[in-house]
CHARMM-style PDB file with segment names, atoms N, HN, CA, C and O in Angstrom:
ATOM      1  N   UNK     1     -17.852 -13.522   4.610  1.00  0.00      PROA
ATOM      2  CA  UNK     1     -17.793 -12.105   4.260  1.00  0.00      PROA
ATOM      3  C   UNK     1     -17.511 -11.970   2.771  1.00  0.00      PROA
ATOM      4  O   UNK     1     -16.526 -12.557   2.323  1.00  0.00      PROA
ATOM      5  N   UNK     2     -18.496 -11.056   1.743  1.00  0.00      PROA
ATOM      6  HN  UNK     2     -19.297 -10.579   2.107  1.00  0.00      PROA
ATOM      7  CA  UNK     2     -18.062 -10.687   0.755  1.00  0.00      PROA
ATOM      8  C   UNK     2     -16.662 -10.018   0.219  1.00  0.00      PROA
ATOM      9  O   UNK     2     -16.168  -8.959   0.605  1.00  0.00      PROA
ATOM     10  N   UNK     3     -16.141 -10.952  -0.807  1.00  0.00      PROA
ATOM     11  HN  UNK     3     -16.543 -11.812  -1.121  1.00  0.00      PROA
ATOM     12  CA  UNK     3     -14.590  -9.828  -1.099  1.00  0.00      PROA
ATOM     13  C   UNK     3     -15.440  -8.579  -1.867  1.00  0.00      PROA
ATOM     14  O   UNK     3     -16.422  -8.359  -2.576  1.00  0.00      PROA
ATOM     15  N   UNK     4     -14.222  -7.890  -1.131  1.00  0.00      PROA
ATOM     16  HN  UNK     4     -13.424  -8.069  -0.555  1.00  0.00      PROA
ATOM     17  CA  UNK     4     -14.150  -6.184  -1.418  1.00  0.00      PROA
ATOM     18  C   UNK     4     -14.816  -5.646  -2.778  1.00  0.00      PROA
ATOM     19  O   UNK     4     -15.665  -4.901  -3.268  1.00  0.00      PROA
ATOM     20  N   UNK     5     -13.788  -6.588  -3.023  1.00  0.00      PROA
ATOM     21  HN  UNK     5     -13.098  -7.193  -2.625  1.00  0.00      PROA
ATOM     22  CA  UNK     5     -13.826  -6.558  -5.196  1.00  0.00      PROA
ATOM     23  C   UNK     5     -14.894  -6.592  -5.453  1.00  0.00      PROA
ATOM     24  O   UNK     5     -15.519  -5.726  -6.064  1.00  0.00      PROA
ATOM     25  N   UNK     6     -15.401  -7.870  -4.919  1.00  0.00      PROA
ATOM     26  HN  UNK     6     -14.893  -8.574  -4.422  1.00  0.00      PROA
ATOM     27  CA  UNK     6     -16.949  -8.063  -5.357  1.00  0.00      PROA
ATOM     28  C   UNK     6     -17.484  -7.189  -5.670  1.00  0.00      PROA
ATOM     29  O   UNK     6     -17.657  -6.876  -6.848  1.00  0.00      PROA
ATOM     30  N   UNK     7     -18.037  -6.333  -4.326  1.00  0.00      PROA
ATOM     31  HN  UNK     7     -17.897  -6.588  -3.369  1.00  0.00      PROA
ATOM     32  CA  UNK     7     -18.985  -6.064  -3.856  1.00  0.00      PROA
ATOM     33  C   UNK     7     -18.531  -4.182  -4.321  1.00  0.00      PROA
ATOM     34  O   UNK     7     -19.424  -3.360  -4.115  1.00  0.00      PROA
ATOM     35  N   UNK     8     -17.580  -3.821  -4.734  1.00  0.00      PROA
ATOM     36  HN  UNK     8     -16.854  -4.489  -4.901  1.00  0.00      PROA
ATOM     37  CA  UNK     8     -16.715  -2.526  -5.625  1.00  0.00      PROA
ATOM     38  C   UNK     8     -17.144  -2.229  -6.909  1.00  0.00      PROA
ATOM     39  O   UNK     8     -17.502  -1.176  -7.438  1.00  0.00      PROA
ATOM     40  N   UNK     9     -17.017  -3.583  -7.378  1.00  0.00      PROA
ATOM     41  HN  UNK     9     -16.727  -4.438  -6.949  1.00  0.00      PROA
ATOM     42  CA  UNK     9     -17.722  -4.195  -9.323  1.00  0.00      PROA
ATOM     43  C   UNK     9     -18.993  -3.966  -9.463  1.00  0.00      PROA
ATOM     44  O   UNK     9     -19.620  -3.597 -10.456  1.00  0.00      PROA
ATOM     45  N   UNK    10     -19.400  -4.254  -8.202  1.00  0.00      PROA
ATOM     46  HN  UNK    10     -18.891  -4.553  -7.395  1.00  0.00      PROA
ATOM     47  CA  UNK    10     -21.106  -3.926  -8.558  1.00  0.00      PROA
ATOM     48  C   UNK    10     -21.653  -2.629  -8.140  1.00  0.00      PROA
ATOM     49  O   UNK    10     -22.834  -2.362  -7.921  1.00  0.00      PROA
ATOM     50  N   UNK    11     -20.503  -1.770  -8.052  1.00  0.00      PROA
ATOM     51  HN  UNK    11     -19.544  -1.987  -8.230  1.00  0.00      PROA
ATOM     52  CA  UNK    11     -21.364  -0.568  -7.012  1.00  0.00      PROA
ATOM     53  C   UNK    11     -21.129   0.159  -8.270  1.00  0.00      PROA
ATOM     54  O   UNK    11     -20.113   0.071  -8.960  1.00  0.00      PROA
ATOM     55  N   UNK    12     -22.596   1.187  -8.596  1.00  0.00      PROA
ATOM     56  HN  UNK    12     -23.421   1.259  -8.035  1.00  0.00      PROA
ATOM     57  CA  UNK    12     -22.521   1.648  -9.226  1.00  0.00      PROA
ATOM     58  C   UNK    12     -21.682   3.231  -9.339  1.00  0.00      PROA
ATOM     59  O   UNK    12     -21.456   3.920  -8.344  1.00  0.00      PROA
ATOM     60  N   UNK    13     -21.241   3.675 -10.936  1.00  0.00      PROA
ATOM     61  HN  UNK    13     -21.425   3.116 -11.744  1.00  0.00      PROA
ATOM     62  CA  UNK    13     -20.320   4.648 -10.454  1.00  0.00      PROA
ATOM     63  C   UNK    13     -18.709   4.117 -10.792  1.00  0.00      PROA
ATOM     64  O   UNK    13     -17.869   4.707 -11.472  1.00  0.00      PROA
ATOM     65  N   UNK    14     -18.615   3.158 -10.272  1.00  0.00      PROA
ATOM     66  HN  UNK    14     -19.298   2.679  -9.719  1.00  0.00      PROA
ATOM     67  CA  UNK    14     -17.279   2.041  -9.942  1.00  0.00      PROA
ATOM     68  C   UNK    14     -15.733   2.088 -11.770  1.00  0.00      PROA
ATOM     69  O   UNK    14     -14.563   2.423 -11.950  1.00  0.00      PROA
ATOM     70  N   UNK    15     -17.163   1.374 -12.771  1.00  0.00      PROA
ATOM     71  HN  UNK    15     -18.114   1.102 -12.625  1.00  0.00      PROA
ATOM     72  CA  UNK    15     -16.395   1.716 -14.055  1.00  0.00      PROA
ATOM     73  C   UNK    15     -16.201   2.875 -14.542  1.00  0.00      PROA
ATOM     74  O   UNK    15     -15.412   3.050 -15.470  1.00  0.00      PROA
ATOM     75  N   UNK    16     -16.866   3.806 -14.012  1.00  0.00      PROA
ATOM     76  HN  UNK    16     -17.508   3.664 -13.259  1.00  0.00      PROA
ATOM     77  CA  UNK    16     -16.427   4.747 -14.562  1.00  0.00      PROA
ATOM     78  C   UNK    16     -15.273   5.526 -13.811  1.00  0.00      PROA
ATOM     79  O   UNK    16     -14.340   6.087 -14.385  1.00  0.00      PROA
ATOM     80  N   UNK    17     -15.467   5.481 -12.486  1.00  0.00      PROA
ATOM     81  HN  UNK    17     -16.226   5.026 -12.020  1.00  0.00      PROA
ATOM     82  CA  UNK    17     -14.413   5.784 -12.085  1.00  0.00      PROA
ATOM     83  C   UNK    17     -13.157   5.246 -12.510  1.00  0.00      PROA
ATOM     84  O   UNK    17     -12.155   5.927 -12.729  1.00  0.00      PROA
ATOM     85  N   UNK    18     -13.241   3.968 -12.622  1.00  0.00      PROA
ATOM     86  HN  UNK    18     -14.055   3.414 -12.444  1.00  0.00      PROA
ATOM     87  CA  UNK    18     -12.050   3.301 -13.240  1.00  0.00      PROA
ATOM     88  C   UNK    18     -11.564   3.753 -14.407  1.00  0.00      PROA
ATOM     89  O   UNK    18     -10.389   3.957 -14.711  1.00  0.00      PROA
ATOM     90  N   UNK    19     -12.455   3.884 -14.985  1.00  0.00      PROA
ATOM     91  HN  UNK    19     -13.410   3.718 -14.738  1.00  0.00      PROA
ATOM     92  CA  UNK    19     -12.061   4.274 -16.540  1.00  0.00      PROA
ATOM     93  C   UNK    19     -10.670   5.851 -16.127  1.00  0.00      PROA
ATOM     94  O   UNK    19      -9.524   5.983 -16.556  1.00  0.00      PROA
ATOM     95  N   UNK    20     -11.485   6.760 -15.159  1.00  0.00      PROA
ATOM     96  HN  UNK    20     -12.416   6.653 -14.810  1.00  0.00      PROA
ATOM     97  CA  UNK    20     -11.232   8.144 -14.811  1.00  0.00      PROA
ATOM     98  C   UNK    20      -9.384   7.760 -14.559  1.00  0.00      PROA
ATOM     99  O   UNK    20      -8.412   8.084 -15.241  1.00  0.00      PROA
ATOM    100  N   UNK    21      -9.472   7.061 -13.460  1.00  0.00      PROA
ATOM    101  HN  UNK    21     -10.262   6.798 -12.905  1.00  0.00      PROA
ATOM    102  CA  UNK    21      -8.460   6.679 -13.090  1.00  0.00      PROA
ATOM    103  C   UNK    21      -6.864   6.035 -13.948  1.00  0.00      PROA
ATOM    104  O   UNK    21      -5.660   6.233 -13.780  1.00  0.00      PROA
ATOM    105  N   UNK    22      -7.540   5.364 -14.712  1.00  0.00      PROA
ATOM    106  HN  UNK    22      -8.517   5.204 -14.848  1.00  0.00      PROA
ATOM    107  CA  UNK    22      -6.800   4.538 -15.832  1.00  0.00      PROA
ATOM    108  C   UNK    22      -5.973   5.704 -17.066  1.00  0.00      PROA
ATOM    109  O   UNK    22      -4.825   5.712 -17.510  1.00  0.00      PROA
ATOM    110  N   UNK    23      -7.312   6.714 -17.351  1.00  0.00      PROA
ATOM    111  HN  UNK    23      -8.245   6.707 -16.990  1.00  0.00      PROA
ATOM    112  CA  UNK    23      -6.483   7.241 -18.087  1.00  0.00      PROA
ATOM    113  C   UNK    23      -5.787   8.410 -17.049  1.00  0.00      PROA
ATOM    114  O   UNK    23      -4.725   8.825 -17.512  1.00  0.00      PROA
ATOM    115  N   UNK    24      -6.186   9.056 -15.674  1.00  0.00      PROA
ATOM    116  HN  UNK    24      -7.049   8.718 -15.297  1.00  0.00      PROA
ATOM    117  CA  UNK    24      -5.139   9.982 -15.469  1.00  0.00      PROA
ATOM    118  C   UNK    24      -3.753   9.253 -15.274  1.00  0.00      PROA
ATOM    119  O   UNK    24      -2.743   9.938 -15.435  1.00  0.00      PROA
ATOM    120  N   UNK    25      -3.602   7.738 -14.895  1.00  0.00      PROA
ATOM    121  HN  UNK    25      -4.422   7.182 -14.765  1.00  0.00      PROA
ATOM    122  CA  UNK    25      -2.603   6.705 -14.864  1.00  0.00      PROA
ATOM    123  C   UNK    25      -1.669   7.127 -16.434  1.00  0.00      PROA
ATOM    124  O   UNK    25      -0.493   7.387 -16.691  1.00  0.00      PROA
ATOM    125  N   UNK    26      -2.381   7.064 -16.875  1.00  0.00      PROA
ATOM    126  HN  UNK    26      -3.336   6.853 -16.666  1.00  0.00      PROA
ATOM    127  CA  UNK    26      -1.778   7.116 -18.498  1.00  0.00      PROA
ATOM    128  C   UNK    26      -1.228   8.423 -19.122  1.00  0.00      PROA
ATOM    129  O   UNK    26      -0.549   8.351 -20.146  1.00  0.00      PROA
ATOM    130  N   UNK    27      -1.464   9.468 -18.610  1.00  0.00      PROA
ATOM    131  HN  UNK    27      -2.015   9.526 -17.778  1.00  0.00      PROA
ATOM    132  CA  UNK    27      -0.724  10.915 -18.328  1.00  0.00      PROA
ATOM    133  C   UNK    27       0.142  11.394 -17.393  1.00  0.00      PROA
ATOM    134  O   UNK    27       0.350  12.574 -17.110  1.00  0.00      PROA
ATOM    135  N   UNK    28       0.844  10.004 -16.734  1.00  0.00      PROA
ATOM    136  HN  UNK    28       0.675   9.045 -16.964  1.00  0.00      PROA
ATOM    137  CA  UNK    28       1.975  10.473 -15.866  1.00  0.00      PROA
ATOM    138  C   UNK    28       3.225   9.725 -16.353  1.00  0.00      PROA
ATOM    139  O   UNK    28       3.321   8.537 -16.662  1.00  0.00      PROA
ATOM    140  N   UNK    29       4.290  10.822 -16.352  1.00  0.00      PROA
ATOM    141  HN  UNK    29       4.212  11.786 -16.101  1.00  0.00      PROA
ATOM    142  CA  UNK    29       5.416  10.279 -16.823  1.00  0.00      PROA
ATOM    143  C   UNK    29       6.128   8.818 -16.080  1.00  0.00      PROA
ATOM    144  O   UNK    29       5.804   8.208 -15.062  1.00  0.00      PROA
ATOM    145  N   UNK    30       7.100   8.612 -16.969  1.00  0.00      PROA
ATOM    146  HN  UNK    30       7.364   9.108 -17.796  1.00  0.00      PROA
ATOM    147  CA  UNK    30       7.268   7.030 -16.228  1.00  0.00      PROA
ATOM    148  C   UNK    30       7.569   6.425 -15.221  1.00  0.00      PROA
ATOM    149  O   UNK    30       7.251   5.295 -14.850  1.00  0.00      PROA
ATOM    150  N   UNK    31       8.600   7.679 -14.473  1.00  0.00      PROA
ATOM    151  HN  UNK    31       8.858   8.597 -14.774  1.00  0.00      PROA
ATOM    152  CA  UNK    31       9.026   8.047 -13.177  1.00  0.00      PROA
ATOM    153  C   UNK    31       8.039   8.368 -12.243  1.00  0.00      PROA
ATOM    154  O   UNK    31       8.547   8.390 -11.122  1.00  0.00      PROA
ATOM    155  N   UNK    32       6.574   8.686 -12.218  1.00  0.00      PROA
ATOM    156  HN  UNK    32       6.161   8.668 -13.129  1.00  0.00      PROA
ATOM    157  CA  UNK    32       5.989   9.563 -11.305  1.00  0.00      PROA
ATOM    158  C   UNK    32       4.688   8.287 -11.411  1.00  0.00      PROA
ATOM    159  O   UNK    32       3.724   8.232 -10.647  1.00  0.00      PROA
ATOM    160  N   UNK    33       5.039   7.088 -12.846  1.00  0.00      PROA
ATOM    161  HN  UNK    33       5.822   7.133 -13.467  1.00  0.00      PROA
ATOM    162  CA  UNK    33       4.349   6.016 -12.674  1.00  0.00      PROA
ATOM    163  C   UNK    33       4.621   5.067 -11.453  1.00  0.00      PROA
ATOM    164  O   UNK    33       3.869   4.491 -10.667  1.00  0.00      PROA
ATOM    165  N   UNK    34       5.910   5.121 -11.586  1.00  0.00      PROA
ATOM    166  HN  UNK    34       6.521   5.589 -12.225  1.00  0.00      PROA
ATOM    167  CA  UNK    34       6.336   3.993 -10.236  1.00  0.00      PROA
ATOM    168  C   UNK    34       6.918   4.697  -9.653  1.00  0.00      PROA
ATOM    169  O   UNK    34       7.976   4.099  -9.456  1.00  0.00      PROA
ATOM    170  N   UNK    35       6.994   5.881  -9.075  1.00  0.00      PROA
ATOM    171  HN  UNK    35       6.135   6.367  -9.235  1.00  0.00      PROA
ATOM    172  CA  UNK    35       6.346   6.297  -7.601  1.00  0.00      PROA
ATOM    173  C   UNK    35       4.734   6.151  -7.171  1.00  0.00      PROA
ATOM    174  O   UNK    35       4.397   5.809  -6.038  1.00  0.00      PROA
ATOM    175  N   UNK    36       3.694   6.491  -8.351  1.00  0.00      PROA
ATOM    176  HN  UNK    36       3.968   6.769  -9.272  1.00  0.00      PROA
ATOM    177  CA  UNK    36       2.928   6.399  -7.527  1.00  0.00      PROA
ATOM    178  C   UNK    36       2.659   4.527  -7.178  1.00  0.00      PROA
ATOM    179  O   UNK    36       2.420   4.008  -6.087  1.00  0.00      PROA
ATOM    180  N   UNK    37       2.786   3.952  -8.339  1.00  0.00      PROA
ATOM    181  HN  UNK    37       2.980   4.373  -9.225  1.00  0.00      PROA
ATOM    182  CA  UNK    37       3.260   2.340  -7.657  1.00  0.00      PROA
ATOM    183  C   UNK    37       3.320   2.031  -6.011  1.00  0.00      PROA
ATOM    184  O   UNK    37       2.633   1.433  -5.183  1.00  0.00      PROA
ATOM    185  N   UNK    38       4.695   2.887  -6.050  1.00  0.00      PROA
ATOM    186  HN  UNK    38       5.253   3.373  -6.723  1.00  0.00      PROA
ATOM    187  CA  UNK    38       5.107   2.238  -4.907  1.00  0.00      PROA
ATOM    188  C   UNK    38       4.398   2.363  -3.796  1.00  0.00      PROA
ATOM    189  O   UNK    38       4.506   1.654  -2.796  1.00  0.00      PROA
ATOM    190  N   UNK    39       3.382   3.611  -4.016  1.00  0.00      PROA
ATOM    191  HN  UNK    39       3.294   4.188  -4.828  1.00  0.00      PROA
ATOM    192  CA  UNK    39       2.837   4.414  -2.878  1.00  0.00      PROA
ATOM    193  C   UNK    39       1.701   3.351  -2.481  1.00  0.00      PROA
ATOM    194  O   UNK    39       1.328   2.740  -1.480  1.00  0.00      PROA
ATOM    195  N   UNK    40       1.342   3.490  -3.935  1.00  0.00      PROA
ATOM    196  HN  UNK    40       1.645   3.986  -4.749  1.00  0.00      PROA
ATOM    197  CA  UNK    40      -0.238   2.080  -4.003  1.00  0.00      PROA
ATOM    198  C   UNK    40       0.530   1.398  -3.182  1.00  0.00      PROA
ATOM    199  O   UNK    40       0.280   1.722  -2.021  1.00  0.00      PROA
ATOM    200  N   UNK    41       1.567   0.389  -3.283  1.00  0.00      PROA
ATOM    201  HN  UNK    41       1.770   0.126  -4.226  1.00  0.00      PROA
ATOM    202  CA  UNK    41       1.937  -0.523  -2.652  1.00  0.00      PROA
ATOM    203  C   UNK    41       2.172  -0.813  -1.243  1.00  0.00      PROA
ATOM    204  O   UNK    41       1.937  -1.870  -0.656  1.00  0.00      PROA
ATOM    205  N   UNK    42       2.765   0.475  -0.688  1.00  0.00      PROA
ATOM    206  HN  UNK    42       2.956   1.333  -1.165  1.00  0.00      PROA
ATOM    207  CA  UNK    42       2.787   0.367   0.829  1.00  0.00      PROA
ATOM    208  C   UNK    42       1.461   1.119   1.472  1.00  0.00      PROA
ATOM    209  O   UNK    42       1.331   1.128   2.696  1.00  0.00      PROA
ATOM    210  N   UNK    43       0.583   1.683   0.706  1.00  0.00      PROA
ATOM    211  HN  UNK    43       0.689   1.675  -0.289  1.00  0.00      PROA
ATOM    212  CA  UNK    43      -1.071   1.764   1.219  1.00  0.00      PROA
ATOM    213  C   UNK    43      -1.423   0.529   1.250  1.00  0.00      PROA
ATOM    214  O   UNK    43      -1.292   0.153   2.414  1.00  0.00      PROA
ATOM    215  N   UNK    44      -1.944  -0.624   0.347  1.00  0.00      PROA
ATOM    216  HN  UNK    44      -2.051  -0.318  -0.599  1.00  0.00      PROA
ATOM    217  CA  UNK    44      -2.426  -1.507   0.203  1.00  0.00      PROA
ATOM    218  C   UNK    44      -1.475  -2.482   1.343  1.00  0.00      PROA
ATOM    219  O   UNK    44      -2.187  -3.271   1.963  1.00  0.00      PROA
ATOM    220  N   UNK    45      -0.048  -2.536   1.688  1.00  0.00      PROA
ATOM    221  HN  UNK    45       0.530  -1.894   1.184  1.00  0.00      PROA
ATOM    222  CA  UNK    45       0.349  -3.195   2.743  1.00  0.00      PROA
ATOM    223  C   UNK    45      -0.055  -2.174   4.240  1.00  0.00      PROA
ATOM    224  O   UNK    45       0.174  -2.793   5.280  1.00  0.00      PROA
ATOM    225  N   UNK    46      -0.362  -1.376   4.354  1.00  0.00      PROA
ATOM    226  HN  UNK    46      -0.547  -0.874   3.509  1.00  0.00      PROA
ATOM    227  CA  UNK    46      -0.914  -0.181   5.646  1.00  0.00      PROA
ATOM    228  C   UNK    46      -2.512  -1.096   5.472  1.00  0.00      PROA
ATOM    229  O   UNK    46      -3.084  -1.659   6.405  1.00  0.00      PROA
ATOM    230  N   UNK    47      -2.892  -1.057   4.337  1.00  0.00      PROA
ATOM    231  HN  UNK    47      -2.427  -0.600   3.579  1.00  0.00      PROA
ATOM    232  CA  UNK    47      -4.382  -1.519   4.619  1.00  0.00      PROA
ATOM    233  C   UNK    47      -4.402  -2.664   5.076  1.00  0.00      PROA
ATOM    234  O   UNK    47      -4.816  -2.731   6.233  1.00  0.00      PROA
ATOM    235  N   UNK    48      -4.026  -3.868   4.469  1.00  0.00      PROA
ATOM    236  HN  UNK    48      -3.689  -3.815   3.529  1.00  0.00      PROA
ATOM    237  CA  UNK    48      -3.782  -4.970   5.139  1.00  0.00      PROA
ATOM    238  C   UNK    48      -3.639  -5.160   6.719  1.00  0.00      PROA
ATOM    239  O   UNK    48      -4.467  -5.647   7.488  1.00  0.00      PROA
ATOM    240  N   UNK    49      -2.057  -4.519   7.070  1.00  0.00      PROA
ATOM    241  HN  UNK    49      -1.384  -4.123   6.444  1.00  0.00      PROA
ATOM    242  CA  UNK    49      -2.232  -4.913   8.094  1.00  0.00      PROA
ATOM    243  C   UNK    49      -2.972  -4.239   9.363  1.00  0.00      PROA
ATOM    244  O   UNK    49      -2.557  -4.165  10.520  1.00  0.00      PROA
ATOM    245  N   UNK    50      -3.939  -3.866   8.927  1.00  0.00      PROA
ATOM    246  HN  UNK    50      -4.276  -3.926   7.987  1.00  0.00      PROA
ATOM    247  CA  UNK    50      -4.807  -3.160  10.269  1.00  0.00      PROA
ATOM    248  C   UNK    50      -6.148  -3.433   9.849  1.00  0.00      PROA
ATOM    249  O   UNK    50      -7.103  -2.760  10.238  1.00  0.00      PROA
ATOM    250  N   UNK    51      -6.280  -4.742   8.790  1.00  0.00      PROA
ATOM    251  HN  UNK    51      -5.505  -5.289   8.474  1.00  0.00      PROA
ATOM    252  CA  UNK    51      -7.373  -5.192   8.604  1.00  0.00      PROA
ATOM    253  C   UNK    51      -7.645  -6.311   9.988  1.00  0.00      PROA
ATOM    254  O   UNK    51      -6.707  -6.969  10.437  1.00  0.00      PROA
ATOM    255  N   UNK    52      -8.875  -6.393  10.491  1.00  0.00      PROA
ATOM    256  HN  UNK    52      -9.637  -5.858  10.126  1.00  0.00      PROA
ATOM    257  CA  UNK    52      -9.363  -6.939  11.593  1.00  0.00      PROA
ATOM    258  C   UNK    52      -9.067  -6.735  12.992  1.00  0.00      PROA
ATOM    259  O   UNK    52      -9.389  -7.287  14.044  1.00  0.00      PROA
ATOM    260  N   UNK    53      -8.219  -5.585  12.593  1.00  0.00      PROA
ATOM    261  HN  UNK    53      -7.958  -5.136  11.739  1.00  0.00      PROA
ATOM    262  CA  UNK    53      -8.322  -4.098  13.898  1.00  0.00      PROA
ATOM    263  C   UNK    53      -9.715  -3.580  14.251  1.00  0.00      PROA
ATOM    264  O   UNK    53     -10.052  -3.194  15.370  1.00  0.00      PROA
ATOM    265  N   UNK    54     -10.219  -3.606  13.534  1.00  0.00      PROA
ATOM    266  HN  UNK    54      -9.946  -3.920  12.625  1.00  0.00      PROA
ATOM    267  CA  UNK    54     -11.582  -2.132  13.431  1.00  0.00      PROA
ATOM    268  C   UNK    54     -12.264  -2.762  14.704  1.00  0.00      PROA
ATOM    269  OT1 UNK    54     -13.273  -2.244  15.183  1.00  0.00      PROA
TER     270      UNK     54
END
């Protein structure tokens, strides 16, 4: 199976979104940076573990 990443990098659309993303990242104060951190963090552990559920 292709990683995610991979196959994300090549979809078009992708850098620019990133770009979008990066700088609204960069207009949040430092506090509301690592909250949203943390949030990423326990999504990305929610995603995980209900990977090979589907």
């Amino acid at each position: 199976m292709q990683d995610k990443t991979a196959v994300l990098g090549n979809t078009p659309g992708v850098e620019e979104d990133e770009r979008y993303i990066e700088k609204a990242y960069r207009t949040l104060s430092e506090d509301n940076r690592k909250k949203l951190e943390v949030y990423a963090a326990a999504l990305r552990r929610t995603q995980l573990s209900h990977e090979g559920t589907d």
